[in-house]
C-alpha positions in Angstrom: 0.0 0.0 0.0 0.8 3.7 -0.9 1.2 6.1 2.0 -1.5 8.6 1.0 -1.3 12.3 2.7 -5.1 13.1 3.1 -7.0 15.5 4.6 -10.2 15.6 6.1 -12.8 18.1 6.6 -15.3 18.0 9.3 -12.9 15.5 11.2 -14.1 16.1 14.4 -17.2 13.7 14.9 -19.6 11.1 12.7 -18.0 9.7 9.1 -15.2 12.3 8.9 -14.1 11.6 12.6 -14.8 7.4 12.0 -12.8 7.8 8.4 -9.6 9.9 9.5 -9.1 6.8 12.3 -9.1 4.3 9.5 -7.3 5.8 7.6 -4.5 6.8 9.7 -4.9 3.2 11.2 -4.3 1.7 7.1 -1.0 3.5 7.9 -1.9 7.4 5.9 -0.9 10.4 7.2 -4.0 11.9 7.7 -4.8 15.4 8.8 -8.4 15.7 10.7 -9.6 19.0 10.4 -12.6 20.9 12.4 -13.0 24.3 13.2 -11.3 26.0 16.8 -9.5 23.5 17.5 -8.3 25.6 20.5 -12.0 26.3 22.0 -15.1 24.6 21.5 -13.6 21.9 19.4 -10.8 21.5 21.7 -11.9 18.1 23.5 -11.9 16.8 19.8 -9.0 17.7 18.8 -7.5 16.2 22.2 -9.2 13.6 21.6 -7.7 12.8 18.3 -4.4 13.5 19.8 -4.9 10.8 22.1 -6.0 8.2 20.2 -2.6 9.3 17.8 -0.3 8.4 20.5 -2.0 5.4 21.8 -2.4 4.1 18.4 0.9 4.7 16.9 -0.8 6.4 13.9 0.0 9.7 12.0 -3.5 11.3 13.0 -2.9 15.2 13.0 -5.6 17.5 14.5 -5.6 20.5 12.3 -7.5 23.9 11.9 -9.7 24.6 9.2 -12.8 26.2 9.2 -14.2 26.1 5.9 -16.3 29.4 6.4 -13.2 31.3 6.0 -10.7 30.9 2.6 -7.9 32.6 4.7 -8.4 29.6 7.4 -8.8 26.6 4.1 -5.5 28.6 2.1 -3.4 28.2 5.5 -4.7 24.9 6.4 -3.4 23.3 2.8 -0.5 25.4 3.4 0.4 23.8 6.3 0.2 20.6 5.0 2.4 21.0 2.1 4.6 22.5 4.6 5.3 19.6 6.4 4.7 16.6 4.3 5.8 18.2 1.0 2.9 17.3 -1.4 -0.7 16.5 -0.4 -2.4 13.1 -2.1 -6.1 13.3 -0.6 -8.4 15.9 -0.4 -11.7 14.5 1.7 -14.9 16.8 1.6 -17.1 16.0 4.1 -17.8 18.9 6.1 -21.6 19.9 6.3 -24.3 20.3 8.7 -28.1 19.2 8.5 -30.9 21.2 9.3 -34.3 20.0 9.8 -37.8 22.0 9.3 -40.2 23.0 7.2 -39.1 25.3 4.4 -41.0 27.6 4.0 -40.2 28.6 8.1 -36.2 29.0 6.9 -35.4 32.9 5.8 -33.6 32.9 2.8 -30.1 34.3 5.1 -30.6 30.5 6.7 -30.7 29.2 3.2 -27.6 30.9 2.5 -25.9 29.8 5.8 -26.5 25.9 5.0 -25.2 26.1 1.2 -22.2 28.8 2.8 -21.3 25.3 5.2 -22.5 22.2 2.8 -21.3 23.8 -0.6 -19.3 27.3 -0.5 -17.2 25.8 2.5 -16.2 23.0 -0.1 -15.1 25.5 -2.9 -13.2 27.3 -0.3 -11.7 24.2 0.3 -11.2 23.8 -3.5 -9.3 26.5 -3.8 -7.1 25.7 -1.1 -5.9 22.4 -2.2 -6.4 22.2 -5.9 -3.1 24.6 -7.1 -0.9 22.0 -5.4 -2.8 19.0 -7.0 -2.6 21.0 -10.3 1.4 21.6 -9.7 2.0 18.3 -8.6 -0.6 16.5 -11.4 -2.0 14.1 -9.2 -4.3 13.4 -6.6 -7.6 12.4 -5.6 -11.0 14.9 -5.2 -13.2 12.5 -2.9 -16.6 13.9 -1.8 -19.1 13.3 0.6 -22.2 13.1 -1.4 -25.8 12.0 -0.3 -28.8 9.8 -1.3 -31.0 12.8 -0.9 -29.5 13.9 -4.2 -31.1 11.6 -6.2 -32.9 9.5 -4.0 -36.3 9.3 -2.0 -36.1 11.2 1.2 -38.3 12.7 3.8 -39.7 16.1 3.8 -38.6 18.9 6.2 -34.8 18.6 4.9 -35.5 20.5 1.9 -32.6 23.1 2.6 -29.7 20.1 3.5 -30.8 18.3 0.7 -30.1 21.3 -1.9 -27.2 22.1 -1.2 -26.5 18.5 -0.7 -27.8 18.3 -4.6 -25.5 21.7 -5.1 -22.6 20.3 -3.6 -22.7 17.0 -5.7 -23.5 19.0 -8.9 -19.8 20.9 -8.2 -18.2 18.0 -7.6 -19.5 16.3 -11.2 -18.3 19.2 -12.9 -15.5 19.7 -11.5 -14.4 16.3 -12.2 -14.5 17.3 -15.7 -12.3 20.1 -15.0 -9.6 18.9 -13.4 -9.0 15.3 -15.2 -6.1 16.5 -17.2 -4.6 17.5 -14.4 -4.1 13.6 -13.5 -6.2 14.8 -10.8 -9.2 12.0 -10.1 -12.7 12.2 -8.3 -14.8 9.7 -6.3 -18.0 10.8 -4.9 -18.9 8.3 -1.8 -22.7 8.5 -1.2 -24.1 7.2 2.5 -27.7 6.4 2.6 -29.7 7.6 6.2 -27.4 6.7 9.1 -29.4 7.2 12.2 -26.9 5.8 14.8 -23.0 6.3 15.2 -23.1 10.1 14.1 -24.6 13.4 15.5 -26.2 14.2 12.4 -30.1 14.5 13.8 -29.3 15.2 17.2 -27.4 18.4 16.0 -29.6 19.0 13.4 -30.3 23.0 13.0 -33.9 24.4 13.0 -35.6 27.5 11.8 -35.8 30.5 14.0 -39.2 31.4 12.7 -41.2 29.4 15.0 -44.3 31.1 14.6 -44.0 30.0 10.5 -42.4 26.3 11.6 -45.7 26.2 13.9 -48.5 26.2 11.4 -46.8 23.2 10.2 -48.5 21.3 13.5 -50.3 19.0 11.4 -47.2 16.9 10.5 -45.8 17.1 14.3 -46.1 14.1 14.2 -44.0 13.3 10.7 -41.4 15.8 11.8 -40.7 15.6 14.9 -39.9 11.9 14.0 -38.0 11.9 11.1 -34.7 10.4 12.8 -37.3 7.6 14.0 -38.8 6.5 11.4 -35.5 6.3 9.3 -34.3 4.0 12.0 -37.1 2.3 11.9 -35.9 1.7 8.6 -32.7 1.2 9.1 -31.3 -2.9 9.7 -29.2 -2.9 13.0 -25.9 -3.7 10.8 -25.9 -0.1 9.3 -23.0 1.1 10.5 -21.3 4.1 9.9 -18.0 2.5 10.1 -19.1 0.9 6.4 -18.5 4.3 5.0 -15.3 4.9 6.3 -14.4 1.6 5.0 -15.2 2.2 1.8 -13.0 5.4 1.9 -10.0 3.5 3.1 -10.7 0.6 0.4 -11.1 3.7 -3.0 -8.1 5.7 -1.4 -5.6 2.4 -1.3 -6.8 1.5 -4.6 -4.1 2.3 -7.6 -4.6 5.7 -9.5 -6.7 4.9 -12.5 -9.0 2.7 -10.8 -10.7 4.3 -8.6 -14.8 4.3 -9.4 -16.6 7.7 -10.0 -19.6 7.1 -7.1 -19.9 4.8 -4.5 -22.9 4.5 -2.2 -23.3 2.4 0.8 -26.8 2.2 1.3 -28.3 0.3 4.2 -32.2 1.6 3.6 -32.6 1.3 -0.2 -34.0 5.1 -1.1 -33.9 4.2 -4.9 -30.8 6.5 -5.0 -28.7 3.4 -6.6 -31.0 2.7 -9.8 -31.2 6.8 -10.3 -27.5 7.1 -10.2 -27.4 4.3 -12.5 -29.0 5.5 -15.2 -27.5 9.2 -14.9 -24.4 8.0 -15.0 -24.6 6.3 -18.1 -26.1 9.6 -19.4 -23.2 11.2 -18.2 -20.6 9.2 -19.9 -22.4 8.9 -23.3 -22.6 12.8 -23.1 -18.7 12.6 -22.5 -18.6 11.0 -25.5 -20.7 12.8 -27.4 -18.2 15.9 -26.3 -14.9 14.2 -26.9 -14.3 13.6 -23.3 -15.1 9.8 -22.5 -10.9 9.2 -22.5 -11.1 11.2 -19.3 -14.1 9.9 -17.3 -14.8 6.3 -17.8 -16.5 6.1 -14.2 -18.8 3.4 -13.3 -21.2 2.9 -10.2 -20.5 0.8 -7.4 -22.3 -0.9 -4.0 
C-alpha cells in the first residue's frame, strides 16, 4: 500500500471523525480538520491526539474552518509544509438542518449552502493549485442519497445544497481530469446511529412560520425515527469509512466515480445508474469519455 497524505474536513465527529481513524490506522498520514481546535472543538481535537499516541498512527488534528478561505488557504499550506505534497483531499464537512421550508429565511438558506457547498469551494481552492502543480491526486466527496434519492420532507434546505454540492463535484471532475487529478463521490444512505447528524440537526428561528406546520408534528418531529425504523441494525457508519480506506488504497486509475453504501434502499442506486450512463455517453458525445470512464458501485 501507498502512504496517502489526506485530509479531512469536518474530522471532528460522525463519518469524517470514524474515516480519519481508519485511515490513519491503514498507515496514511491523515490530517483531521474541524474548526477551533483551540475552543469549543478542543476536547476533539485532544481527543484525536490521544488516540494518535496510543495508536501509533500519524492522526494530526488541524485547523480549518471552511467558512473562512484565509483559514482553508493556510490549512493546505500547512500541510504541504510539512509533508511536501498533499495526495487526498476529503470533503465531508456539512451540517443538516431540519424543518419546514418555507419557516427558513432565505439568510438561513444561505448559511447551510455557505457550510455544505461554498465551505467546499473554499476548500477547493485551497488544495487544488498544489494537486494541479503536482498533477495528481484524488477529489473524494461526501455526497448524499438525498441527491437523487427518495427522502423525507422537512430537509429541503440540507438536501439542496447536498444536490448543489454534488453537482460541483461532477463538474469539476470534468475540469480537473487532465490534471491527472481524479474524483470519487462516496454516497451514505440515512445513518441514524454512530453520528450526531439528527441530534445536532439546525432548526428554523421562525417558530411562529415552523408552527403552522402542526399537522405533520407528528412526521417531523420523528423523522430520525422513522429512518431508524428503517434502518437494519448492521448499518454502520464504520461501512462508509471503510469504503474510503478501500477507493483511497486502490491504484490511480481505478478508482470508481460514485460509491454509495446504502443500508435503507432510497432508490438512489438505480437513479445514479441511469444518470451515470447519461453522463458518460454525453462525454462522449463531447470528446471527453478518455477522461471519465467512471462506473457505479455498491
Amino acid at each position: 500500500m501507498k502512504k496517502q497524505i489526506v485530509l479531512v474536513t469536518g474530522a471532528g465527529s460522525g463519518i469524517g471523525k470514524l474515516t480519519a481513524l481508519s485511515l490513519a490506522e491503514t498507515g496514511h498520514v491523515v490530517y483531521a480538520s474541524m474548526r477551533d481546535i483551540a475552543g469549543r472543538n478542543n476536547g476533539r481535537a485532544a481527543e484525536l491526539r490521544a488516540l494518535a499516541a496510543a495508536k501509533n498512527v500519524q492522526l494530526h488534528p488541524l485547523e480549518l474552518d471552511v467558512l473562512s478561505q484565509e483559514s482553508a488557504d493556510a490549512a493546505a499550506a500547512t500541510i504541504v509544509r510539512e509533508q511536501g505534497h498533499l495526495d487526498v483531499v476529503m470533503q465531508n464537512a456539512g451540517h443538516l438542518v431540519v424543518g419546514p421550508t418555507e419557516a427558513f429565511t432565505p439568510d438561513e438558506i444561505v448559511k447551510v449552502f455557505d457550510t455544505n457547498v461554498l465551505g467546499a469551494q473554499r476548500v477547493n481552492r485551497a488544495v487544488l493549485p498544489y494537486l494541479r502543480a503536482q498533477e495528481s491526486g484524488l477529489m473524494l466527496w461526501i455526497s448524499s442519497t438525498t441527491t437523487k434519492g427518495g427522502f423525507p420532507p422537512f430537509m429541503g434546505p440540507y438536501g439542496a445544497a447536498k444536490a448543489a454540492m454534488d453537482s460541483l463535484a461532477v463538474t469539476l471532475a470534468y475540469e480537473i481530469a487532465r490534471f491527472g487529478i481524479e474524483t470519487s463521490i462516496v454516497v451514505p444512505g440515512a445513518f441514524t446511529k454512530g453520528t450526531d447528524h439528527f441530534p445536532s440537526a439546525g432548526k428554523p428561528a421562525d417558530a411562529t412560520t415552523a408552527a403552522a406546520y402542526a399537522r405533520y408534528d407528528g412526521l417531523m418531529d420523528q423523522i430520525g425515527a422513522r429512518l431508524s425504523a428503517l434502518t437494519p441494525d448492521n448499518a454502520d457508519p464504520q461501512a462508509v469509512a471503510d469504503e474510503i480506506v478501500r477507493i483511497v488504497g486502490l491504484p490511480a486509475g481505478t478508482r470508481p466515480m460514485r460509491s454509495l453504501i446504502d443500508f435503507v434502499g432510497d432508490g438512489a442506486q438505480e437513479v445514479f445508474e441511469v444518470s451515470e450512463r447519461v453522463r458518460i455517453e454525453f462525454a462522449k458525445r463531447i470528446g471527453m469519455a478518455d477522461l471519465l470512464e467512471a462506473k457505479v458501485r455498491r
